[in-house]
RODO-2510 file (C-alpha; in nm, 4 decimals, decimal comma):
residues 378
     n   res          X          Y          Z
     1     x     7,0376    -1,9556    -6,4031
     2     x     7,1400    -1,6080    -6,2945
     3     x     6,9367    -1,3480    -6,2417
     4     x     6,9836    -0,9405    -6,2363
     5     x     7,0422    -0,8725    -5,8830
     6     x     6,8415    -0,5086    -5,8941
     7     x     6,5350    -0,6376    -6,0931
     8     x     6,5324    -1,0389    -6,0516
     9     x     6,4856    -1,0589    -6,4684
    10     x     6,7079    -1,3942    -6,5670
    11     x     7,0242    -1,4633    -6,8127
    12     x     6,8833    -1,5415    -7,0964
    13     x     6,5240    -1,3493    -7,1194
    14     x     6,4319    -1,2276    -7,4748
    15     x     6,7046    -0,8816    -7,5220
    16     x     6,8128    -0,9389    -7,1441
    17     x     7,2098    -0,9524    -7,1082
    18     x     7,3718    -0,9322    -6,7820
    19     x     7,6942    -0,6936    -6,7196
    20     x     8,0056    -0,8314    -6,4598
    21     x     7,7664    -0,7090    -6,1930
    22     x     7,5156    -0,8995    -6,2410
    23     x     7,2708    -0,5700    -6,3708
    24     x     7,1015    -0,5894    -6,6416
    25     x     7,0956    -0,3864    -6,9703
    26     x     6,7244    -0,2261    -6,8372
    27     x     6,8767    -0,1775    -6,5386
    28     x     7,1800     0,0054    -6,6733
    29     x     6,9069     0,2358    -6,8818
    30     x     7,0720     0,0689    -7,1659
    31     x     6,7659     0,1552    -7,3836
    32     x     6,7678     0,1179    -7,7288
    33     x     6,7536     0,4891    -7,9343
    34     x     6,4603     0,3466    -8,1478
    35     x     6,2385     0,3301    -7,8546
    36     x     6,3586     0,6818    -7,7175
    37     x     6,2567     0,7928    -8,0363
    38     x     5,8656     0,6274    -8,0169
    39     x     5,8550     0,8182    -7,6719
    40     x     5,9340     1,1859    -7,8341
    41     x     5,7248     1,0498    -8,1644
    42     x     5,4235     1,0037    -7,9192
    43     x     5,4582     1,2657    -7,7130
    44     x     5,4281     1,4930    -7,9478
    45     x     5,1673     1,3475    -8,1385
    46     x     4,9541     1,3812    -7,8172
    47     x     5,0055     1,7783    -7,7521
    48     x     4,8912     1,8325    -8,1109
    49     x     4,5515     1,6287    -8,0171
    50     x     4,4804     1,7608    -7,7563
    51     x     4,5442     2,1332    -7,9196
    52     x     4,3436     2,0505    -8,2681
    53     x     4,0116     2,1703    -8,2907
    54     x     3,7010     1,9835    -8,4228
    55     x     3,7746     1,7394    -8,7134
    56     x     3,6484     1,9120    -9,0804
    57     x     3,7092     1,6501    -9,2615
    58     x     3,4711     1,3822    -9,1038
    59     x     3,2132     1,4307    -8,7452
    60     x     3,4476     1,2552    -8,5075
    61     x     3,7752     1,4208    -8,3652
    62     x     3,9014     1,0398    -8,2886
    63     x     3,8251     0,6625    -8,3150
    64     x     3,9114     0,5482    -7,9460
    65     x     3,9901     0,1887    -7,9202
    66     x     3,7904     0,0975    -7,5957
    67     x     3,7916    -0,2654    -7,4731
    68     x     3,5920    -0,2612    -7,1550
    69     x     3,9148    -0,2343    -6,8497
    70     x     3,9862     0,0495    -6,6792
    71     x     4,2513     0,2001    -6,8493
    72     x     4,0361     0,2724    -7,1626
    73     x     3,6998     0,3479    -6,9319
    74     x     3,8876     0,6110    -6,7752
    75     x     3,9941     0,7722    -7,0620
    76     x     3,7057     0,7622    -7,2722
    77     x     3,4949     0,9577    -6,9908
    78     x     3,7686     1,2310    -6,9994
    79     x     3,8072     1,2727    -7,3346
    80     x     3,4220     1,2844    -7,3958
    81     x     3,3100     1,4615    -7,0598
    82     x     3,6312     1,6997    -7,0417
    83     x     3,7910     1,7370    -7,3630
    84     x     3,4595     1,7692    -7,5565
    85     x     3,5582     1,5599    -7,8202
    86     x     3,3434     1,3652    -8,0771
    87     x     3,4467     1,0409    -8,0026
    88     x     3,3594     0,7134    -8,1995
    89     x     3,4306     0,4481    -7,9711
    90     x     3,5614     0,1400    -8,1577
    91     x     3,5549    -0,1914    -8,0140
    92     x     3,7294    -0,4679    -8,1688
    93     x     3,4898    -0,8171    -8,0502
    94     x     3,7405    -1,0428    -7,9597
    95     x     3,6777    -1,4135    -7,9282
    96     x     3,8254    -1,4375    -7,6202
    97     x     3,7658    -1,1449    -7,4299
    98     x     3,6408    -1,1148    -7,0339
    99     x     3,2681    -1,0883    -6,9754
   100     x     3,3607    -0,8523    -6,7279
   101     x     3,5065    -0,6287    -7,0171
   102     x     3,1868    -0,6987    -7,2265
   103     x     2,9518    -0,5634    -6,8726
   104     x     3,1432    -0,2692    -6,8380
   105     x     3,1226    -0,1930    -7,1921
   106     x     2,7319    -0,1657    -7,1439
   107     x     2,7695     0,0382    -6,8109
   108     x     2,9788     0,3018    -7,0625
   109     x     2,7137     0,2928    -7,3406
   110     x     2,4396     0,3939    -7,0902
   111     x     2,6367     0,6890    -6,9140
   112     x     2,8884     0,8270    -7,2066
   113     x     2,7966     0,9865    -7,4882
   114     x     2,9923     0,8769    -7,7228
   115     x     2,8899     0,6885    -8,0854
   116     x     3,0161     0,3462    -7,9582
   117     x     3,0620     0,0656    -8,2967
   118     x     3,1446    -0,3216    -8,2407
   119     x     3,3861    -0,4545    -8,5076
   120     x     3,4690    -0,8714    -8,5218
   121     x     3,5892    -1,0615    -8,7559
   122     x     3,6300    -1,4458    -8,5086
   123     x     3,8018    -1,6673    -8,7834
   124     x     4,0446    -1,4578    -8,8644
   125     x     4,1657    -1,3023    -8,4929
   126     x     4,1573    -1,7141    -8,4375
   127     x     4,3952    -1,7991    -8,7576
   128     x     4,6416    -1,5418    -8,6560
   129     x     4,6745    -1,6553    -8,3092
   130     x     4,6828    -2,0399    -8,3957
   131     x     4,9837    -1,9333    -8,6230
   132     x     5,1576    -1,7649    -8,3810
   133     x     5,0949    -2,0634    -8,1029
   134     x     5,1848    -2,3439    -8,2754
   135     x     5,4900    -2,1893    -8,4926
   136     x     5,8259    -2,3695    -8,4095
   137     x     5,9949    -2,3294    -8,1258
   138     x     6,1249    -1,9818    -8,1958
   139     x     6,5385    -1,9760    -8,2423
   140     x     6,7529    -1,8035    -7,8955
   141     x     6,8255    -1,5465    -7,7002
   142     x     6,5179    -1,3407    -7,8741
   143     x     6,4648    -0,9850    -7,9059
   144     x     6,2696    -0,7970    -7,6262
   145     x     5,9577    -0,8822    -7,6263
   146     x     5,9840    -1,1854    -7,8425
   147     x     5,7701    -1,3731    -7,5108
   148     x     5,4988    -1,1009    -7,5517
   149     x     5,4604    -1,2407    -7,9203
   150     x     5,0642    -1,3692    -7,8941
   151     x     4,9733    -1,0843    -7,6924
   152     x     5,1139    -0,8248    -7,9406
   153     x     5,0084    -0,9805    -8,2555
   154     x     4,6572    -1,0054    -8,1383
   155     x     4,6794    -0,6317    -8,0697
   156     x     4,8225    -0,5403    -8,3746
   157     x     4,5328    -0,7297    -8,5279
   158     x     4,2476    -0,5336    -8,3987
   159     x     4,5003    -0,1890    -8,3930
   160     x     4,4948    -0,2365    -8,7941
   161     x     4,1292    -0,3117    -8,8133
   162     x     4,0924     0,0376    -8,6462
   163     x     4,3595     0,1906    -8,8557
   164     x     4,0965     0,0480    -9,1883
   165     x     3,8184     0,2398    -8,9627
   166     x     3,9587     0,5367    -8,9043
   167     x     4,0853     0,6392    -9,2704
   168     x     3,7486     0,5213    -9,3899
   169     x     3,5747     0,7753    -9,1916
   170     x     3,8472     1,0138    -9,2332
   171     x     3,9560     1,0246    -8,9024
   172     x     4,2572     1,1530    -8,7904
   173     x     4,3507     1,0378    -8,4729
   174     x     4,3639     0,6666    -8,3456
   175     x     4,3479     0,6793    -7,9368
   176     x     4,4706     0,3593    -7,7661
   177     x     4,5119     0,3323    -7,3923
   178     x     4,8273     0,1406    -7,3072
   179     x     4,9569     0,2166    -6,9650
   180     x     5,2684     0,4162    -6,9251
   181     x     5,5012     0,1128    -6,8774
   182     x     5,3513    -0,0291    -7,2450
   183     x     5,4070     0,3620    -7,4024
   184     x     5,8177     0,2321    -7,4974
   185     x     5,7127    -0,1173    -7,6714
   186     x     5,4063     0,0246    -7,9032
   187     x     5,5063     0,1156    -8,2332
   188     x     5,3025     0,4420    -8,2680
   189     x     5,3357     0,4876    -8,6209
   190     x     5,0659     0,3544    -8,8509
   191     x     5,2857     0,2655    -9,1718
   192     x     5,5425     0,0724    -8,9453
   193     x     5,2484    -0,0802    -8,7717
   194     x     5,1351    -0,2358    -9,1040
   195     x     5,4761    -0,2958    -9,2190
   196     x     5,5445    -0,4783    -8,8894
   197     x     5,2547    -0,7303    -8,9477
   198     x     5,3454    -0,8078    -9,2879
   199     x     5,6855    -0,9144    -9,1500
   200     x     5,5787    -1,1172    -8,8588
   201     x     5,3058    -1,2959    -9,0935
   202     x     5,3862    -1,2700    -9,4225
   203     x     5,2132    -1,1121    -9,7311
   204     x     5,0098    -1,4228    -9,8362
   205     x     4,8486    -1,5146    -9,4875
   206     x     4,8172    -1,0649    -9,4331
   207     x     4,6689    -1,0850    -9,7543
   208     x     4,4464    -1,3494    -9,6474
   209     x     4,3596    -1,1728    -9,3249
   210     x     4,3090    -0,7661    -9,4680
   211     x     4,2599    -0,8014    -9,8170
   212     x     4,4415    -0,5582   -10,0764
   213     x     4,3156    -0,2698    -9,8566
   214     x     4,5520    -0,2969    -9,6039
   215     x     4,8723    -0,2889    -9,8410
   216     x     4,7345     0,0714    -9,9867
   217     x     4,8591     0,2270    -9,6420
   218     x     5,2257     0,1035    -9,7198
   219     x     5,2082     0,3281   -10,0092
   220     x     4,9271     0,6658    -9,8701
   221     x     5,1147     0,9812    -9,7664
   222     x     5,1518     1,0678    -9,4485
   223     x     4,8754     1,3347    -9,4599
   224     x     4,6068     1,0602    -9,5490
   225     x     4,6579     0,8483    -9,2634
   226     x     4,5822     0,8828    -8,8823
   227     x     4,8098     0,9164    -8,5975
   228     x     4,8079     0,6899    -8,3411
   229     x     4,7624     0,9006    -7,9579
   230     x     4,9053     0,7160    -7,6062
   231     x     4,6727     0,9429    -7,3761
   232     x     4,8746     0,8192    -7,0716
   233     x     5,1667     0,9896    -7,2091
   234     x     5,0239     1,3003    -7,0772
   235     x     4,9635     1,1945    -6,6890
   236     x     5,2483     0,8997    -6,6777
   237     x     5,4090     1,0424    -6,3695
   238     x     5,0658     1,0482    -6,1823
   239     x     4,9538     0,7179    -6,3502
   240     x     4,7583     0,5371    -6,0111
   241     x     4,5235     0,2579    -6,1154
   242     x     4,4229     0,1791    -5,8220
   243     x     4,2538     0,5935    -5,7814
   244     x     4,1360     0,5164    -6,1454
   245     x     3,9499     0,1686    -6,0722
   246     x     3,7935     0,3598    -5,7453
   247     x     3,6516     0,6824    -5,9194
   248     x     3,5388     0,4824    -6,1965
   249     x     3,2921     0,2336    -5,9456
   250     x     3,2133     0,5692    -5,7802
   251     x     3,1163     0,6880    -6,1267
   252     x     2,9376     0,3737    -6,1774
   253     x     3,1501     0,2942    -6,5050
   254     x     3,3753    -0,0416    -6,3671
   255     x     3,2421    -0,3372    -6,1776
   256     x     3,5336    -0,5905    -6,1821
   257     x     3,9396    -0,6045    -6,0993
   258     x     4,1897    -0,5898    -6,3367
   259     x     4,2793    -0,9214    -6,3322
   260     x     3,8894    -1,0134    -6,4373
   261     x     3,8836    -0,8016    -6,7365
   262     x     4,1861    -0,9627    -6,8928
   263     x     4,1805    -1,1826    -7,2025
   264     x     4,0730    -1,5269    -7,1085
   265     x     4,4068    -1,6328    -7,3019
   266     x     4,6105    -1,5558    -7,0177
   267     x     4,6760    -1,8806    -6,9677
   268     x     4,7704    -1,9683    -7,2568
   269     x     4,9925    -1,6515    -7,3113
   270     x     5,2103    -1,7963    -6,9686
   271     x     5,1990    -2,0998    -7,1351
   272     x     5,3667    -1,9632    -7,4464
   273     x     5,6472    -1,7595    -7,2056
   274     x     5,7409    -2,0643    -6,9805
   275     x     5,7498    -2,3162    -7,3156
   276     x     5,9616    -2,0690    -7,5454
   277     x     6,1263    -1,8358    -7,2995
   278     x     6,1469    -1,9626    -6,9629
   279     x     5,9713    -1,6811    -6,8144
   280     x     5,6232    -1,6043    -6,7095
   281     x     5,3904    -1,3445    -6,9401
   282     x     5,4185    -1,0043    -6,6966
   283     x     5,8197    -1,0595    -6,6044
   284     x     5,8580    -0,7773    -6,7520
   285     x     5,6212    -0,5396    -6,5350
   286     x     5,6890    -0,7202    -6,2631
   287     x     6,0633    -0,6209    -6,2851
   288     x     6,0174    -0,2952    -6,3503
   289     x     5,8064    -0,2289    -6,0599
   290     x     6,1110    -0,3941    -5,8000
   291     x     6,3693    -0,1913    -6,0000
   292     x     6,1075     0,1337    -5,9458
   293     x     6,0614     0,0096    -5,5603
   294     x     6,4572    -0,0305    -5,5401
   295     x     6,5272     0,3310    -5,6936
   296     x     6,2722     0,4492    -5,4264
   297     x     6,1973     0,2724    -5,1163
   298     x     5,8635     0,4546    -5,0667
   299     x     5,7499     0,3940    -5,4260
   300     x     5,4431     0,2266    -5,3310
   301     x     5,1869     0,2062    -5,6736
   302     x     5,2028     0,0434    -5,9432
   303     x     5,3117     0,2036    -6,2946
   304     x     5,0621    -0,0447    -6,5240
   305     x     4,7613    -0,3285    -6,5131
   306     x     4,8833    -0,5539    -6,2791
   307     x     5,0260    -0,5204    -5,9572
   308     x     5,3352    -0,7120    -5,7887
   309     x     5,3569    -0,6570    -5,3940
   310     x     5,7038    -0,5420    -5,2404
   311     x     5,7031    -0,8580    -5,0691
   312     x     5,6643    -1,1118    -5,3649
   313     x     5,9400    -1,3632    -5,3906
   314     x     5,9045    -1,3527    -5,7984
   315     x     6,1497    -1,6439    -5,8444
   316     x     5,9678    -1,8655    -5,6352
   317     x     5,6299    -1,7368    -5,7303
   318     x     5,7282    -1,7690    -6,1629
   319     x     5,8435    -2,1494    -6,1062
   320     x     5,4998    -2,2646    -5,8922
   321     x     5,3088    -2,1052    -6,1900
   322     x     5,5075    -2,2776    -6,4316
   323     x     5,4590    -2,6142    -6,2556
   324     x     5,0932    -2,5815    -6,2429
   325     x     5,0541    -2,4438    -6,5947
   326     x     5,2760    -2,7201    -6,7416
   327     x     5,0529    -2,9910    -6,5644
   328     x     4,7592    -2,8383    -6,6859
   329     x     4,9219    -2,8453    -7,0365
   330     x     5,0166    -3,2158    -7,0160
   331     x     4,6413    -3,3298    -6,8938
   332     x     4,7806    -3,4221    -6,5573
   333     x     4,5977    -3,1349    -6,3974
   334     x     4,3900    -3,1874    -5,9945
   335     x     4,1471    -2,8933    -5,9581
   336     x     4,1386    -2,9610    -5,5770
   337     x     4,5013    -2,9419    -5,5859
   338     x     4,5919    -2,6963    -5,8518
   339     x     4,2775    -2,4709    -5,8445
   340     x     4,3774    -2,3388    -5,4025
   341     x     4,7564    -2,3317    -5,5537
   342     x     4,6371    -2,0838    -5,8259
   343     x     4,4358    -1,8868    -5,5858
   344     x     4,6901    -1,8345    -5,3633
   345     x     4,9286    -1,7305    -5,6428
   346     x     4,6569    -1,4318    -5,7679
   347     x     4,6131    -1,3325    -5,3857
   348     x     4,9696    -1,2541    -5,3850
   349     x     4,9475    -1,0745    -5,6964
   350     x     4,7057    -0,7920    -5,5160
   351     x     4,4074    -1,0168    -5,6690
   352     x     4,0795    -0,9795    -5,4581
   353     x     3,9062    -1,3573    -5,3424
   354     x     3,6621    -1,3166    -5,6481
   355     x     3,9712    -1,2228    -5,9096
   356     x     4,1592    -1,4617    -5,7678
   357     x     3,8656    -1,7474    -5,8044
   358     x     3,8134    -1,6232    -6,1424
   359     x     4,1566    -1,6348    -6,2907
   360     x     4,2441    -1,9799    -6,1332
   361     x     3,9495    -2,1401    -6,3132
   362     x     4,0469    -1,9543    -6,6305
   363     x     4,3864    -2,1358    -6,5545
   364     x     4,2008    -2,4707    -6,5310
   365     x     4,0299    -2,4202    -6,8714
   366     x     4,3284    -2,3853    -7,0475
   367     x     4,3260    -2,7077    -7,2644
   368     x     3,9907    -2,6720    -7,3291
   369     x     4,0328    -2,3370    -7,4688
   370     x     4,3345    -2,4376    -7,6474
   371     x     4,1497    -2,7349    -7,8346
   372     x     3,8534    -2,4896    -7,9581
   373     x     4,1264    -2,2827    -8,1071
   374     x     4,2951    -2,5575    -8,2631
   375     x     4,6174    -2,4254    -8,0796
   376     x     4,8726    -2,7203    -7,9633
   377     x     4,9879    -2,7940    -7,6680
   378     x     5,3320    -2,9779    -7,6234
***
């Protein structure tokens, strides 16, 4: 199969075409308007934040969404410690999150002030996600992002639970912490948020999963419900996780990697790429940071959460993680052989001997994980 010759992303990837060059249509800044639009939309959203004074209608200035990883530590120390806001810090409890992300959430409740609240609701983050992973094999090419689908409807899940939250309380912003790379692919309006789950889902399982509540914001004004702030918007020319991760373990706030403080669905996320799409989960970032390091030879950070080295040989590197993943799916799985392969796959990812120990075992897990969930594997 080809692939684009600036940014290695293949023929045939979800809203991927390929011009006589061999470029493709990211590569060629072929960007749809709708996503231009979220940018301006957001950006502008976030300069009249930052400029609004203290909430009247409620006593907290914003509900941050704060999961535990560094993108969301970071931020919720500045926007307590330096923009003196009144923050309540919303986490969403999510079956299947890191215990990394769960200790750093208790180093932040000890040094930030903030009014931190814990929000779950297990069965039905679970029912959504079983949907999604064991719908029919989904019909081709795709739209972009259709291989992202798990990921973003479990995020959309939580977002809206916030959303409920925040009007509520009469709140009127909604901060969430995507990196700068994610800033393009979140819709950052609440309505179309809403509107966007009833589609994927439809309005008897939505029902199911939100009650009548949740179909009132369809039909509020725009004055009576929050906006949604990308606080990376603001610094996403000087976005450097690695600085971040370091002043936050100086600060005493982050004790893990990146890669240990993701979702312990990882696995099965890849699995749901390779099986539907042919691709791994983080194509995506990983192209964009070649096409950034082929625009600028001494571009040498990474834009978002995980980090691909200049040297990777992605090809190569996707179809040994599909092998092993699709072993592990089919029960055929040797952790003496597949558990060093894994490793060695996260060490050339950036990943730390810990991370990389941590992920591959995660890796190894997957059926079992997929069997508590009641989520089929093919």
């Amino acid at each position: 199969m080809a692939h684009c010759a600036v940014c290695s992303l293949q023929e045939g990837h979800p809203g991927i075409t390929l011009d006589e060059n061999g470029t493709c249509n990211l590569c060629n800044l072929e960007v749809a308007d709708e996503l231009l639009e979220n940018f301006t939309y957001t950006n502008r959203v976030f300069e009249e934040f930052t400029a609004a004074g203290p909430n009247r209608d409620g006593e907290f200035d914003c509900l941050f969404m704060y999961s535990g990883g560094k993108d969301s530590t970071y931020m919720l120390d500045k926007f307590v410690n330096e923009y003196g806001k009144r923050v309540l810090a919303y986490t969403f409890d999510i079956p299947f999150e890191s215990e990394h992300a769960a200790d750093n959430i208790k180093l932040a409740k000890e040094k930030i002030p903030a009014h931190f609240v814990l929000d779950s609701d297990e069965a039905g983050i679970t029912t959504m996600m079983r949907d999604v992973f064991n719908r029919p094999a989904p019909q081709k090419p795709g739209e972009y992002l259709d291989e992202k689908l798990p990921c973003v409807s479990c995020r959309t899940f939580f977002v809206i639970r916030a959303i409920l939250c925040a009007i509520r309380n009469k709140i009127p912003y909604i901060a969430l912490c995507a990196d700068p790379q994610q800033i393009l692919t979140m819709e950052s309006n609440v309505r179309e948020i809403v509107r966007g789950f009833y589609e994927t889902f439809g309005r008897e399982l939505t029902g199911r999963l939100f009650g009548e509540e949740l179909e009132d914001v369809l039909f509020a004004t725009d004055e009576e419900l929050p906006k949604v702030v990308f606080p990376f918007i603001a610094m996403r020319y000087d976005y450097d996780p690695d600085a971040m991760v370091r002043e936050l373990k100086a600060k005493g706030l982050y004790q893990s990697s990146p890669l240990e403080t993701h979702c312990t669905l990882y696995p099965l996320l890849n699995y749901y790429s390779f099986k539907n799409w042919g691709c791994m989960f983080y194509k995506l970032n990983a192209s964009s940071y070649l096409r950034a390091v082929k625009k600028n030879k001494n571009y040498d950070r990474s834009t978002y959460s995980i980090k691909f080295p200049r040297a990777a040989n992605l090809p190569d590197l996707e179809q040994r993680l599909q092998d092993i993943i699709f072993d592990i799916a089919r029960g055929d799985a040797d952790p003496r052989v597949h558990e060093p392969a894994l490793v060695e796959i996260f060490r050339e990812l950036h990943g730390d001997e810990n991370a990389a120990h941590f992920v591959a075992r995660s890796f190894l897990d997957m059926r079992a994980t997929a069997t508590r969930m009641g989520i089929k594997l093919a």
